[in-house]
N, C-alpha and C positions, 0 to 999 in steps of 0.2 A: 262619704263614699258614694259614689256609682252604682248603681245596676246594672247589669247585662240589661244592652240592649234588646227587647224582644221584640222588635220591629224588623231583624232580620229573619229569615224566611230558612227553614232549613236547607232548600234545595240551592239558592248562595252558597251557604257555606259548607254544602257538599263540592260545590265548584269551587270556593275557593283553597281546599284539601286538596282538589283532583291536579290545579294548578301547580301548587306547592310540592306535591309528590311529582308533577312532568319536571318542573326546573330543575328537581333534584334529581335525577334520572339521568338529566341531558348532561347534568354536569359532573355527575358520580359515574354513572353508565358505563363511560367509554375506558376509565380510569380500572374498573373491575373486569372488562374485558379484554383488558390487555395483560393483566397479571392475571388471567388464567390463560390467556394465551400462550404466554410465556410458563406458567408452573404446567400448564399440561402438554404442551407442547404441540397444541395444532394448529394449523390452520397458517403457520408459521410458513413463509416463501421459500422454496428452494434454491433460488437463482440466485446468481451474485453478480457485480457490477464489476470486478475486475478478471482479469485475462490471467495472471497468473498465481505462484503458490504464494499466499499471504504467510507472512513471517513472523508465529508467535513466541510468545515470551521475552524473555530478556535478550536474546542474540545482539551483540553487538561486534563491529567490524575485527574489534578483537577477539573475538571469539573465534570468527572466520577465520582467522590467521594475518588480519592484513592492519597494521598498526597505523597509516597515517589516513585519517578522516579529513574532509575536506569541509570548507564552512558554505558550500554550495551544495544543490541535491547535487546526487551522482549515478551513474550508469557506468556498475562497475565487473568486469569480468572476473571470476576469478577461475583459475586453470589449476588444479590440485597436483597437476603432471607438468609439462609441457605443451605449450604454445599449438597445438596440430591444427589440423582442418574445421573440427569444430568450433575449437578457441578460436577460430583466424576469421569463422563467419560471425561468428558473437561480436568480435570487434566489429568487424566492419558494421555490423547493423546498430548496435552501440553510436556510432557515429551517425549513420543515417538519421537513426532515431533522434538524436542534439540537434542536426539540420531541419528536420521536420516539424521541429517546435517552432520556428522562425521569431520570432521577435524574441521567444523566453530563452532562448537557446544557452544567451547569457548566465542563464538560472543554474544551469545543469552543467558538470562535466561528464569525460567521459574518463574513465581507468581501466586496467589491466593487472591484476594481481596474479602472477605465475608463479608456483615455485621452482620450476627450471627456471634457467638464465637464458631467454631470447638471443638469440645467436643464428649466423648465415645469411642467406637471403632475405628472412622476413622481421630480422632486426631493420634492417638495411629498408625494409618497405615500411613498417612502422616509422624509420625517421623520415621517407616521403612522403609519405601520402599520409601520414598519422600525426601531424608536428605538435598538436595540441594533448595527448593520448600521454594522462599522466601513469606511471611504469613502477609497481612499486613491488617489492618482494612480496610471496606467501607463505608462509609457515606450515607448510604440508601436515607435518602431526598436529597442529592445535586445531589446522580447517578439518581434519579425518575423525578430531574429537568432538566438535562442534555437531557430529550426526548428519553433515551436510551431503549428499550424492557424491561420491568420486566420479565427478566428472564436469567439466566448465560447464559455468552458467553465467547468467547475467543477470545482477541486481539493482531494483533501483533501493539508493540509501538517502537517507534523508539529511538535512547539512547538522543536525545532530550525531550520527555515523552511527544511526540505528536501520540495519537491514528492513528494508518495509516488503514488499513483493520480489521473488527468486522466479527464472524463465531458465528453463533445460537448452539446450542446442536445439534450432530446428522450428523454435516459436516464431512466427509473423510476427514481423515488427509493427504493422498496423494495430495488433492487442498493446502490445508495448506502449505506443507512443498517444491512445489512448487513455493508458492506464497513466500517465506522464504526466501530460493534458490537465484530468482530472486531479492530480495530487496538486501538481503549480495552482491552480486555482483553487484552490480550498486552502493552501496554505498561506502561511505570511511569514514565514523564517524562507530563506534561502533567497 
């Protein structure tokens, strides 16, 4: 057997303690400041990176009332009433927003879930000027059970037919098609 070295010096091997307690620090440190950040809850950001209401728990499009999910994301109205002025600006921007994407455009549709039945004049404009604008029925009592606003909105859904962010009438499509933007890239389904 060996003996302790006594040719090392004790003021060494206070350094090399002082080393061993910093590397562990650096690499322990930030790990214990973040789970008190989190159990105590400060210092934690207020801001958020998206434009509209994020859409939690399990909601899914049938919940909303609308039964056929598409295997593309989607930008989808839904109109709890009839079709009016509000529902009429959400499509149109709905559309804007799919043209604004340009190259991803392809990624994304656009829909229309009402539960009245489009009729008159702006049936008649939807098959002009709307020709790709897929039209599908809505289930007024399951969307009024669903806890959703009784009133059109626009959703973007994901080509799983999981509701992700909800936009009230009246939202800038520039938050929109940011918020659009940012899901196409980060995702890889759709």
């Amino acid at each position: 057997m060996t003996a302790m070295n006594p040719t090392i010096a004790p003021p060494e091997r206070r350094r090399g303690r002082l080393q061993l307690l910093l590397l562990v620090a650096v690499v322990v440190g930030p790990m214990v400041l973040a789970t008190l950040m989190y159990r105590l809850d400060f210092w934690v950001p207020e801001a958020r990176s998206y434009h509209g209401t994020l859409v939690a728990g399990e909601t899914g499009l049938q919940a909303l009332g609308v039964d056929r999910p598409s295997d593309r994301w989607q930008l989808l109205v839904t109109a709890p009433r009839a079709c009016a002025d509000a529902c009429q600006r959400l499509v149109y921007l709905a559309r804007q927003v799919n043209i604004g994407l340009g190259r991803e455009a392809d990624r994304v549709v656009h829909a229309l879930a009402v539960a009245a039945p489009v009729d008159g004049d702006y049936a008649s404009t939807l098959q002009r000027e709307y020709p790709q604008l897929l039209q599908q029925p809505l289930d007024a009592e399951r969307h009024r059970q669903s806890g959703t606003p009784d009133a059109p909105h626009l959703w973007i859904v994901d080509p799983h037919g999981n509701p992700v962010l909800r936009y009230p009438a009246g939202t800038q499509g520039k938050g929109i098609l940011e918020d659009l933007k940012h899901l196409l890239k980060i995702s890889r389904i759709g």
